[in-house]
Gaussian input, Z-matrix of N, CA and C with variables (Angstrom, degrees):
# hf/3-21g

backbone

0 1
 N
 C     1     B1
 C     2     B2     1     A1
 N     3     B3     2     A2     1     D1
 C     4     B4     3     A3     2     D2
 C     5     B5     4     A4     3     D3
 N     6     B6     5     A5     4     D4
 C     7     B7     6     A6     5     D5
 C     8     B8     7     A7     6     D6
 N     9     B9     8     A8     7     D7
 C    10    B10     9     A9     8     D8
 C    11    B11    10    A10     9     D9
 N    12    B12    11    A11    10    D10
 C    13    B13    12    A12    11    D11
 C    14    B14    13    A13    12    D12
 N    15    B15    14    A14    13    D13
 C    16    B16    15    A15    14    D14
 C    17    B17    16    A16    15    D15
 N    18    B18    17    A17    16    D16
 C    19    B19    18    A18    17    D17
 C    20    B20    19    A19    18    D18
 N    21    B21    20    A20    19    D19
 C    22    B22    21    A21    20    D20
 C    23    B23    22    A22    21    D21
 N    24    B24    23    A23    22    D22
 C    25    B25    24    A24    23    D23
 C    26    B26    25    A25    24    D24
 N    27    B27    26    A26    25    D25
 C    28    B28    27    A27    26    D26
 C    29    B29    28    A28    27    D27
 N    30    B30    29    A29    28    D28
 C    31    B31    30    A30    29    D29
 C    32    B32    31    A31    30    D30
 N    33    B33    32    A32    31    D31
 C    34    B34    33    A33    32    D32
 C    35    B35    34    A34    33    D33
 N    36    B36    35    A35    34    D34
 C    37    B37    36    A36    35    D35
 C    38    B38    37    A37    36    D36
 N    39    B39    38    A38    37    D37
 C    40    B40    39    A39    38    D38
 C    41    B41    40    A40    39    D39
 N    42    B42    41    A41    40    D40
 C    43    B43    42    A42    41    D41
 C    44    B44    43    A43    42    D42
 N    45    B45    44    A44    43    D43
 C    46    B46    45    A45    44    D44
 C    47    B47    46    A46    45    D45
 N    48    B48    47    A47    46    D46
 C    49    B49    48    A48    47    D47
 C    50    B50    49    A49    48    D48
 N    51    B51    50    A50    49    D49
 C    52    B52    51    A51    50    D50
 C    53    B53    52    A52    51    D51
 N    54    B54    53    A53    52    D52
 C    55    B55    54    A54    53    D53
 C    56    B56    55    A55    54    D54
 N    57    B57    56    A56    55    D55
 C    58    B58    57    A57    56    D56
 C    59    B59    58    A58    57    D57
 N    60    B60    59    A59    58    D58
 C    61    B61    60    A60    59    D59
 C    62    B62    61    A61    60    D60
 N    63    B63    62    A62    61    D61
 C    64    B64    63    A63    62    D62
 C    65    B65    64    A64    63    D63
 N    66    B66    65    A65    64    D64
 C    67    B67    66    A66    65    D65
 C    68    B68    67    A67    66    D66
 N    69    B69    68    A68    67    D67
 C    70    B70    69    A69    68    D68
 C    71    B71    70    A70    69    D69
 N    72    B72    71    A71    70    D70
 C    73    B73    72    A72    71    D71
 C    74    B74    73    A73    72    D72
 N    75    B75    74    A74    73    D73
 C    76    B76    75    A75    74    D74
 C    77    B77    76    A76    75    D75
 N    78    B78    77    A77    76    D76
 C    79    B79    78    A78    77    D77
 C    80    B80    79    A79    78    D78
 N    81    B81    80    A80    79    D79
 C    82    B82    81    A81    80    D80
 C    83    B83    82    A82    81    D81
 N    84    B84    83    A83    82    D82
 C    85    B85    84    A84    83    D83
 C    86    B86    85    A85    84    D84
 N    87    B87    86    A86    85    D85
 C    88    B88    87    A87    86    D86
 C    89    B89    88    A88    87    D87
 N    90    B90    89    A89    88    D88
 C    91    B91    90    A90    89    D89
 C    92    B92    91    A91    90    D90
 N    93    B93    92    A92    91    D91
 C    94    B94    93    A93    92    D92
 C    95    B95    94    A94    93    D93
 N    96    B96    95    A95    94    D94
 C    97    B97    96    A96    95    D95
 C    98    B98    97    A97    96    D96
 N    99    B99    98    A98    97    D97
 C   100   B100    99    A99    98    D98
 C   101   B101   100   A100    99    D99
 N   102   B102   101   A101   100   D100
 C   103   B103   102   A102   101   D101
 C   104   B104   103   A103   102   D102
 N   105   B105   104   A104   103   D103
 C   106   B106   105   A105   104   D104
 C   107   B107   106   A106   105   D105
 N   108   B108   107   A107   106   D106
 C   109   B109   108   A108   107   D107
 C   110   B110   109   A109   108   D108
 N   111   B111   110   A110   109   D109
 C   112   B112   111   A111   110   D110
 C   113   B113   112   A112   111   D111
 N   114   B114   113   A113   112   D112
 C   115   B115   114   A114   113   D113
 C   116   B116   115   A115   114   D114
 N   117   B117   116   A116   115   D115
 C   118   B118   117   A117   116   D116
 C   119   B119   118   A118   117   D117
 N   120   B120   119   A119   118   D118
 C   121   B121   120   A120   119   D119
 C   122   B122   121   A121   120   D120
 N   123   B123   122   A122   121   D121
 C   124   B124   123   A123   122   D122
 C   125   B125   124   A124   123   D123
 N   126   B126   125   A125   124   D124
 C   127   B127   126   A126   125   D125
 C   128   B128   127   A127   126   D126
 N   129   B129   128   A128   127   D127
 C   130   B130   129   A129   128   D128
 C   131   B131   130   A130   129   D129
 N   132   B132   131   A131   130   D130
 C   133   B133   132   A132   131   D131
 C   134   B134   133   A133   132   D132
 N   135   B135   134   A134   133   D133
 C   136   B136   135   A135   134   D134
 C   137   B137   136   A136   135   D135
 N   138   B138   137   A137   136   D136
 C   139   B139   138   A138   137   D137
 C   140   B140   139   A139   138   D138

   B1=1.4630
   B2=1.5319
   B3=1.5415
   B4=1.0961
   B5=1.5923
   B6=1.5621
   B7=1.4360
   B8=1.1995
   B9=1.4262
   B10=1.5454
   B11=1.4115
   B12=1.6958
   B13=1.4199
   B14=1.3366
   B15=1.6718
   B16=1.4936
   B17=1.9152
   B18=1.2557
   B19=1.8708
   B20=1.3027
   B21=1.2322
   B22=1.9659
   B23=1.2535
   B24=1.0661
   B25=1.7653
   B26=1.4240
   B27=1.1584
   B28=1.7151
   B29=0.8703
   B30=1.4960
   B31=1.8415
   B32=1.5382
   B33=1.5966
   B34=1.1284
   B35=2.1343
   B36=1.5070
   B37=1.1937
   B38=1.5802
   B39=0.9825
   B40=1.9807
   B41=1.7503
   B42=1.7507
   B43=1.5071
   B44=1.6800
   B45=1.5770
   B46=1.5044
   B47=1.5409
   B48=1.2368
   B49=1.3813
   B50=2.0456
   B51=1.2070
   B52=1.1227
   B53=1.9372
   B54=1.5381
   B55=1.9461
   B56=1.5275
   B57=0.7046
   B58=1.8024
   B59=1.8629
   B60=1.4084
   B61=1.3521
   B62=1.7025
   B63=1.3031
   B64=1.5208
   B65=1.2702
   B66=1.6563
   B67=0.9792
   B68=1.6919
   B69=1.0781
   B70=1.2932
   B71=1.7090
   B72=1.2336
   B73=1.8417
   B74=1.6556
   B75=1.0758
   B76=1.5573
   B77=1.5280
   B78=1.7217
   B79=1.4640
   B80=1.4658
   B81=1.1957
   B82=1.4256
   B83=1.3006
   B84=1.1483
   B85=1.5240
   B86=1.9624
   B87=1.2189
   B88=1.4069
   B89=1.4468
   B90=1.0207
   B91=1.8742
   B92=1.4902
   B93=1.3146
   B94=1.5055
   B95=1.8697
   B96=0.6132
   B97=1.7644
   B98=1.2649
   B99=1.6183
   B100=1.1663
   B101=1.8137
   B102=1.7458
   B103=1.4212
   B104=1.1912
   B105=1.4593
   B106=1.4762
   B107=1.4141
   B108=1.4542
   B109=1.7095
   B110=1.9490
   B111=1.4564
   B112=1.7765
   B113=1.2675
   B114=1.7076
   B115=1.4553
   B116=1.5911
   B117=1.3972
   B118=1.5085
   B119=1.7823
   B120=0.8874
   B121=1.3669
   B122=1.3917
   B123=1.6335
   B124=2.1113
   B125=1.3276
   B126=1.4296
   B127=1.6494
   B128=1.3406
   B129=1.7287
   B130=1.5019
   B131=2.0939
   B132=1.6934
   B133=1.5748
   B134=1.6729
   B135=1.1761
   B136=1.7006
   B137=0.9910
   B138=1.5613
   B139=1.4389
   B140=1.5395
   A1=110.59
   A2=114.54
   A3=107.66
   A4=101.38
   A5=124.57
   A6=130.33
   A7=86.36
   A8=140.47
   A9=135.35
   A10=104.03
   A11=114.80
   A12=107.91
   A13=99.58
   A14=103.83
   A15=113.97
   A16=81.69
   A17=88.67
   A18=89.40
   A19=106.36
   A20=131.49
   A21=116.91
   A22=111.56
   A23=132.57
   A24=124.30
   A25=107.54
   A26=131.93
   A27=127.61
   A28=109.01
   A29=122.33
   A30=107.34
   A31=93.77
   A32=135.31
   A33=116.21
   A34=89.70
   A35=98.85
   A36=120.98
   A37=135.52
   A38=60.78
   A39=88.85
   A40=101.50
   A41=104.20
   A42=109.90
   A43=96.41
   A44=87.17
   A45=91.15
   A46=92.69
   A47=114.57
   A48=108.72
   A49=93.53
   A50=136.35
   A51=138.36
   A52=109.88
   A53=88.32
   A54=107.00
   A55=105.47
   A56=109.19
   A57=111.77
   A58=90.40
   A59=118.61
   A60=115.78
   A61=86.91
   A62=103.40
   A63=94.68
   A64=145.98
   A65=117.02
   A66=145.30
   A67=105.81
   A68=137.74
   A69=135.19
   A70=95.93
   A71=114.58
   A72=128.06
   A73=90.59
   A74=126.65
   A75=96.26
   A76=122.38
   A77=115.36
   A78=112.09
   A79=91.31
   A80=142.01
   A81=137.60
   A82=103.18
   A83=109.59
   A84=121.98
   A85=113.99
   A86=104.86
   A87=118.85
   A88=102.62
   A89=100.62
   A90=123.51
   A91=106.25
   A92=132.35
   A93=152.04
   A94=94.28
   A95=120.74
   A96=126.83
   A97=118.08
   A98=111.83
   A99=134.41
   A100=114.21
   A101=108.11
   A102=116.23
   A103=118.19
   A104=125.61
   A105=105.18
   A106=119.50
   A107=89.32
   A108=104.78
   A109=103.44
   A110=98.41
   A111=105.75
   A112=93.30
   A113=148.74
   A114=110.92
   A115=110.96
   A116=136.50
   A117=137.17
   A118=101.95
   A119=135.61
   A120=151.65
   A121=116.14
   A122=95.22
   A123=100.98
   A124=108.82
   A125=116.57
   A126=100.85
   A127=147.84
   A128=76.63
   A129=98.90
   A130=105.70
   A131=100.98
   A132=108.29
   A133=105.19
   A134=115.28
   A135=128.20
   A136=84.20
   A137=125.28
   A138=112.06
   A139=126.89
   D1=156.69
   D2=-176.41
   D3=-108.25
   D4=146.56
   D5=-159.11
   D6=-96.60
   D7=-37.83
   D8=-142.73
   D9=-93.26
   D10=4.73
   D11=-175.58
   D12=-79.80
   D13=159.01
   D14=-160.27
   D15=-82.67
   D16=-53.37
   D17=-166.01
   D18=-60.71
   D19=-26.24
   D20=159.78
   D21=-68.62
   D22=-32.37
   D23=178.96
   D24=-82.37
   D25=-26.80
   D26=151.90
   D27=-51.71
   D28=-50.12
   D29=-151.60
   D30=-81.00
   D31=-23.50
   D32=-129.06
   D33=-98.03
   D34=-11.34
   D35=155.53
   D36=-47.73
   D37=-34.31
   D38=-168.78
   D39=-77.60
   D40=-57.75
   D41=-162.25
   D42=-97.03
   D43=164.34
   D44=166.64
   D45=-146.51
   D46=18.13
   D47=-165.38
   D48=-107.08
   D49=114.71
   D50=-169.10
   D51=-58.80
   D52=-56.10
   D53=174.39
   D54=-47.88
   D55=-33.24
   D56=-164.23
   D57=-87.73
   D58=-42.39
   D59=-143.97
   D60=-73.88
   D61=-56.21
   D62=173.67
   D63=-101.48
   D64=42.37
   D65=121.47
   D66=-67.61
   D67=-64.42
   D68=-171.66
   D69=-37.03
   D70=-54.96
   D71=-156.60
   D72=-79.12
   D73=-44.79
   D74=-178.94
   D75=-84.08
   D76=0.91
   D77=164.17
   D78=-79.80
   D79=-47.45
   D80=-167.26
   D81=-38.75
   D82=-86.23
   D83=-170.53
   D84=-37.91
   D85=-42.67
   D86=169.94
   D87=-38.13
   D88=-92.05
   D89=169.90
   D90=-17.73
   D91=-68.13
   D92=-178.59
   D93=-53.60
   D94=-64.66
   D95=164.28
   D96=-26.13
   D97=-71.23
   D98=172.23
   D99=-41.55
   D100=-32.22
   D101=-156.79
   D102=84.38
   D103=9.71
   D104=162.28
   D105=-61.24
   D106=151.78
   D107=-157.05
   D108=-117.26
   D109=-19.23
   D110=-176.70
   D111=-86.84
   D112=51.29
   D113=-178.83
   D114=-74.66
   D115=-11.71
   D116=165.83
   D117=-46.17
   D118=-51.46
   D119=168.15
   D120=-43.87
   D121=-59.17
   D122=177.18
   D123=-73.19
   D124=-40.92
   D125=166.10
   D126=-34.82
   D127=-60.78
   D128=-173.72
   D129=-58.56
   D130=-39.14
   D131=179.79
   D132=-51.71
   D133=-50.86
   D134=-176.32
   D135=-47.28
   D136=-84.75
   D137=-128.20
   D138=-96.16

C-alpha cells in the first residue's frame, strides 16, 4: 500500500476499526481495477 495517499491518510482518520479498514481497502482496490474514477464519492458512500 501506498502511505502517501491522500485518500489512505483520510480514511485511516476516519477508522479506527482495523476489520472495517481492510474491508474498506479491498473494495477500494476493486473499484480502482474496475476504473472507477469518483473514488471522493465511494468514500464518502463507505464511510
Amino acid at each position: 500500500m501506498c502511505f502517501t495517499d491522500p485518500y489512505k491518510i483520510e480514511y485511516v482518520h476516519l477508522s479506527a476499526n482495523p476489520a472495517l479498514d481492510a474491508e474498506f481497502w479491498t473494495l477500494y482496490y476493486v473499484e480502482m481495477s474496475r476504473g472507477n474514477r469518483s473514488l471522493k464519492y465511494f468514500i464518502l458512500h463507505f464511510v
